[in-house]
N, CA, C and O of each residue as an XYZ file, in Angstrom:
320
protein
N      -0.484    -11.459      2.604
C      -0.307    -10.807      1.309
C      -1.445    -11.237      0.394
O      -1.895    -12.382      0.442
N      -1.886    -10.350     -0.401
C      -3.081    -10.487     -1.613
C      -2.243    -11.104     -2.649
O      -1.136    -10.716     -3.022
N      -3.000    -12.242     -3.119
C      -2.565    -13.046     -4.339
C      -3.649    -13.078     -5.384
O      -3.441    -13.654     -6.452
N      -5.013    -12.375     -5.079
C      -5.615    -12.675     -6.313
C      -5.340    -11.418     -7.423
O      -5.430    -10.197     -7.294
N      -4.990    -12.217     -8.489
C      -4.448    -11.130     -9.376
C      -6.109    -10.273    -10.148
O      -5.922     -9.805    -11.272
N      -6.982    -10.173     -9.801
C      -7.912     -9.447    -10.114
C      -7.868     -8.424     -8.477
O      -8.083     -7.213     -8.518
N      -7.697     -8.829     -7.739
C      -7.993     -7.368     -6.587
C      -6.246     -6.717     -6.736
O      -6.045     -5.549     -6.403
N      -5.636     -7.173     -7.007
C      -4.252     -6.628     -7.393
C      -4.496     -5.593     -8.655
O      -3.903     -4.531     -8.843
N      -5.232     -6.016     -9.235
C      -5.137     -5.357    -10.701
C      -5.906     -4.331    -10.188
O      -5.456     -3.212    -10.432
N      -7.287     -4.390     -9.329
C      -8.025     -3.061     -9.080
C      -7.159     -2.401     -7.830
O      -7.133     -1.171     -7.871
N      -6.337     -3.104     -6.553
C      -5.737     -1.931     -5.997
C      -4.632     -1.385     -7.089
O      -4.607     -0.154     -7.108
N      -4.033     -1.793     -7.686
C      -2.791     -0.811     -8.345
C      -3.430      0.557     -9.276
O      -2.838      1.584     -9.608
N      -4.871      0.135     -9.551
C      -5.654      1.370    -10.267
C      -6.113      2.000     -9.267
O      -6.106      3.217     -9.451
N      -6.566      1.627     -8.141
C      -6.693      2.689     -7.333
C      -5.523      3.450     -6.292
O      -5.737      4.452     -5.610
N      -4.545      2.862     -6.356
C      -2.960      3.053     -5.920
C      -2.808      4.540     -6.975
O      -2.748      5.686     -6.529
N      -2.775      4.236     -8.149
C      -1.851      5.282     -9.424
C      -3.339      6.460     -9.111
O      -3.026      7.648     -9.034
N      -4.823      6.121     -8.951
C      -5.226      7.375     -9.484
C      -5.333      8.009     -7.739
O      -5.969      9.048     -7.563
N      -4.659      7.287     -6.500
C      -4.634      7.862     -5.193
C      -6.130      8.501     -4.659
O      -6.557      9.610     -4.335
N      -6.717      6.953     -4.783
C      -8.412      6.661     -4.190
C      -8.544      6.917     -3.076
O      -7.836      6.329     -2.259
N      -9.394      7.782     -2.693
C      -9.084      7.861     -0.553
C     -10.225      6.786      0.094
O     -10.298      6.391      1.257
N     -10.988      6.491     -0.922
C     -11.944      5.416     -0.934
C     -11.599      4.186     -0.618
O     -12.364      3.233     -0.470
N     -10.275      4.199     -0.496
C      -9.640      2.904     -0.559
C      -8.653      2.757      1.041
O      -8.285      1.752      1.651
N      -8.449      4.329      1.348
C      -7.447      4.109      2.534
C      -8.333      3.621      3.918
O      -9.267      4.134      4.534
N      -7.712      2.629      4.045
C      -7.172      1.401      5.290
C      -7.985     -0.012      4.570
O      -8.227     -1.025      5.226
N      -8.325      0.149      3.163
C      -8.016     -1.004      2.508
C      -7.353     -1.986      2.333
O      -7.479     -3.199      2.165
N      -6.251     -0.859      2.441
C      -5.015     -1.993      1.546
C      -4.049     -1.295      1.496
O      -4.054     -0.078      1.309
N      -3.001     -2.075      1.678
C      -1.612     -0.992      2.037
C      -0.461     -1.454      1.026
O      -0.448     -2.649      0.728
N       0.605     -0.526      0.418
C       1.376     -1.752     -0.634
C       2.915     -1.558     -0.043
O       3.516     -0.620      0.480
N       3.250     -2.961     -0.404
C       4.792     -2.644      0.031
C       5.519     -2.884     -1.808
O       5.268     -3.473     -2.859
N       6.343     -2.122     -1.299
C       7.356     -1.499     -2.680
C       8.658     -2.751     -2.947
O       9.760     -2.556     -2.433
N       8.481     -3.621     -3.526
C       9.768     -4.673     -3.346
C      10.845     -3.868     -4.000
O      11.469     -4.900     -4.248
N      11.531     -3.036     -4.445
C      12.540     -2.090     -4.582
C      13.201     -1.122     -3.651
O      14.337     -0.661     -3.759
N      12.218     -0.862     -2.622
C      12.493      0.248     -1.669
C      12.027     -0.544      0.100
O      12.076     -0.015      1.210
N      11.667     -1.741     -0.239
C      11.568     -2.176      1.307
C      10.576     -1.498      2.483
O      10.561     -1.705      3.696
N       9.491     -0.320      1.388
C       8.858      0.390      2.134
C       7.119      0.503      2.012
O       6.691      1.041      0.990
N       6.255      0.071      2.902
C       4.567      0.437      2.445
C       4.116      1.659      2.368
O       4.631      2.682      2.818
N       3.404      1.566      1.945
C       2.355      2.657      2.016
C       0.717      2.828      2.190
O       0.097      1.766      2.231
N       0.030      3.926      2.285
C      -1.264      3.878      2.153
C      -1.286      4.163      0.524
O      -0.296      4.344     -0.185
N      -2.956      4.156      0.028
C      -2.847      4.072     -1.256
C      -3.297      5.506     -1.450
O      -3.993      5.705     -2.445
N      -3.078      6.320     -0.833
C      -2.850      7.881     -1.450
C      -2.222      8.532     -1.176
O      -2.511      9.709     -0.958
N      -0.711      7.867     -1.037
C       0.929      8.527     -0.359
C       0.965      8.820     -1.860
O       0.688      8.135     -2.844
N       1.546     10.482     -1.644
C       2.106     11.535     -2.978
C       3.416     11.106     -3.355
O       4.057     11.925     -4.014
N       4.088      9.773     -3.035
C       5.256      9.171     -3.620
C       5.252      8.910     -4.711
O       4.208      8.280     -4.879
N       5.866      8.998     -5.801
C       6.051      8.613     -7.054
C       5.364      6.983     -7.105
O       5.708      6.206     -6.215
N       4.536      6.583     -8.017
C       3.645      5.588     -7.506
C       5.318      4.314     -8.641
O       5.892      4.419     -9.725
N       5.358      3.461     -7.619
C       5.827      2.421     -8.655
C       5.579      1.208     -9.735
O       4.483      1.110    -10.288
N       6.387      0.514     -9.942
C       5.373     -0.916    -11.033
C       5.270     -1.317    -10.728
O       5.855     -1.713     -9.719
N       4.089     -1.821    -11.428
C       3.203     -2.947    -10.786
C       3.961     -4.010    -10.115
O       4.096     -4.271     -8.919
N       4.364     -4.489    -11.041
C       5.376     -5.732    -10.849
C       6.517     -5.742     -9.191
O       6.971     -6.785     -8.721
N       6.711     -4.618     -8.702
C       7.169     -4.134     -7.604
C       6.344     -3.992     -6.315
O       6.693     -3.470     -5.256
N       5.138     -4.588     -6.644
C       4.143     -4.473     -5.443
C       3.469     -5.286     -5.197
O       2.966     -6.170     -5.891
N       3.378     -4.957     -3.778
C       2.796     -6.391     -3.080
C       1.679     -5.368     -2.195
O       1.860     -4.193     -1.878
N       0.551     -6.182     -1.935
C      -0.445     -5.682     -1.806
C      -0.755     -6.385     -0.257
O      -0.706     -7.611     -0.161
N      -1.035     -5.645      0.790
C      -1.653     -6.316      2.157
C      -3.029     -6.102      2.843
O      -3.659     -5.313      2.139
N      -3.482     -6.336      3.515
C      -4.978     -5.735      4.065
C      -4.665     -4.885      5.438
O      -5.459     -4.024      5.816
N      -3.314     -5.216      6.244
C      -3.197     -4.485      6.931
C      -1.520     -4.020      7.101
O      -0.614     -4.532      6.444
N      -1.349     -3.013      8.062
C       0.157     -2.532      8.207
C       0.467     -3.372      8.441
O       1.124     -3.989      7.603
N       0.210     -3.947      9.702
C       0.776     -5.249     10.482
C       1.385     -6.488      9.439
O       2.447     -7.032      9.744
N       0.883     -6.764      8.593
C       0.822     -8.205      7.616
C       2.531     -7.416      7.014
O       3.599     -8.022      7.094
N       2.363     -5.871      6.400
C       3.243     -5.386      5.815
C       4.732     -4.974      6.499
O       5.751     -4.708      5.863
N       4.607     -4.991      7.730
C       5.242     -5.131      8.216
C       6.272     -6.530      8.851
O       7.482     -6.631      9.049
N       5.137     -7.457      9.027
C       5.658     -8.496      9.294
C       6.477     -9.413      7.634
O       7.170    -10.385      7.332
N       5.869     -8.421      7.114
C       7.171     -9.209      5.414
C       7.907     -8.444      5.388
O       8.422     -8.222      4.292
N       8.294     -7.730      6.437
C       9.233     -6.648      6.048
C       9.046     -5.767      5.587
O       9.794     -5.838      4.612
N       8.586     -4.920      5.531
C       8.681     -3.656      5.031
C       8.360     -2.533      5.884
O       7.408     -2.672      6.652
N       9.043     -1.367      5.873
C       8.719     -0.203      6.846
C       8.224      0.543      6.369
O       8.206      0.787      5.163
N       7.640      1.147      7.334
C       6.315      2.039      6.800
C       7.427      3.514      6.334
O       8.545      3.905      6.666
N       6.606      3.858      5.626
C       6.589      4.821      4.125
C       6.962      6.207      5.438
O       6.348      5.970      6.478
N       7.853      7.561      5.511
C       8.100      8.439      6.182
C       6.821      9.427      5.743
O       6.300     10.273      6.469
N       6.550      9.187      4.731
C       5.444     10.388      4.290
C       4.175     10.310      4.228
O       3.429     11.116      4.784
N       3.767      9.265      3.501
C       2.043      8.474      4.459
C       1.923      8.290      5.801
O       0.854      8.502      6.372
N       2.616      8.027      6.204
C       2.713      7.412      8.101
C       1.641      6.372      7.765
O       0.484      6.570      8.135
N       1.929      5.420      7.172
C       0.750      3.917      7.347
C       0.337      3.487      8.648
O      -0.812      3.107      8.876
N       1.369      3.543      9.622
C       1.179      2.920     11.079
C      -0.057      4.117     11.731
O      -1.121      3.944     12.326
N       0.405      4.889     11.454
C      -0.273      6.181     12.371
C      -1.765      6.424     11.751
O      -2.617      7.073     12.357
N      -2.004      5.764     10.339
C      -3.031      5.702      9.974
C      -4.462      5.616     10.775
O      -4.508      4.538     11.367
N      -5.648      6.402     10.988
C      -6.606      5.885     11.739
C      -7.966      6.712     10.357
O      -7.978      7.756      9.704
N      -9.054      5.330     10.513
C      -9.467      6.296      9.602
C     -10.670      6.701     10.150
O     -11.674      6.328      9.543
N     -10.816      7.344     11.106
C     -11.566      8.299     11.945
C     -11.006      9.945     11.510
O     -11.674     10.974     11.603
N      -9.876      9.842     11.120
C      -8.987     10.923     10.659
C      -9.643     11.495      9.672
O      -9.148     12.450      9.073
């Protein structure tokens, strides 16, 4: 999990304005909904304060969280 609160502060701005510049950056898991995402899933984006930030699915997964039904984070490749 990302703890520096300066790359936190720039993924959640690039999370809300849904940067594609950013996908397989960084993936967020939702502490309200138990679920990640990529950072340009069309989900209602949540607060800050509700997110936890990873470098990969795997990391996000292993804290628990399942991947998002509508990004497909796992299925992610960015050759795509």
């Amino acid at each position: 999990m990302i703890q520096n609160e300066r790359i936190i502060d720039e993924y959640y701005k690039m999370l809300v304005e849904k940067n594609s510049k950013y996908e397989g950056i960084f993936f967020v898991g939702v502490k309200t909904t138990g679920i990640f995402c990529r950072p340009t899933c069309p989900a209602k984006k949540p607060k800050k304060e509700n997110c936890e930030f990873f470098q990969t699915a795997k990391e996000a997964t292993l804290a628990s969280y399942r991947p998002c039904k509508r990004c497909q984070p796992v299925n992610y490749s960015p050759l795509s």
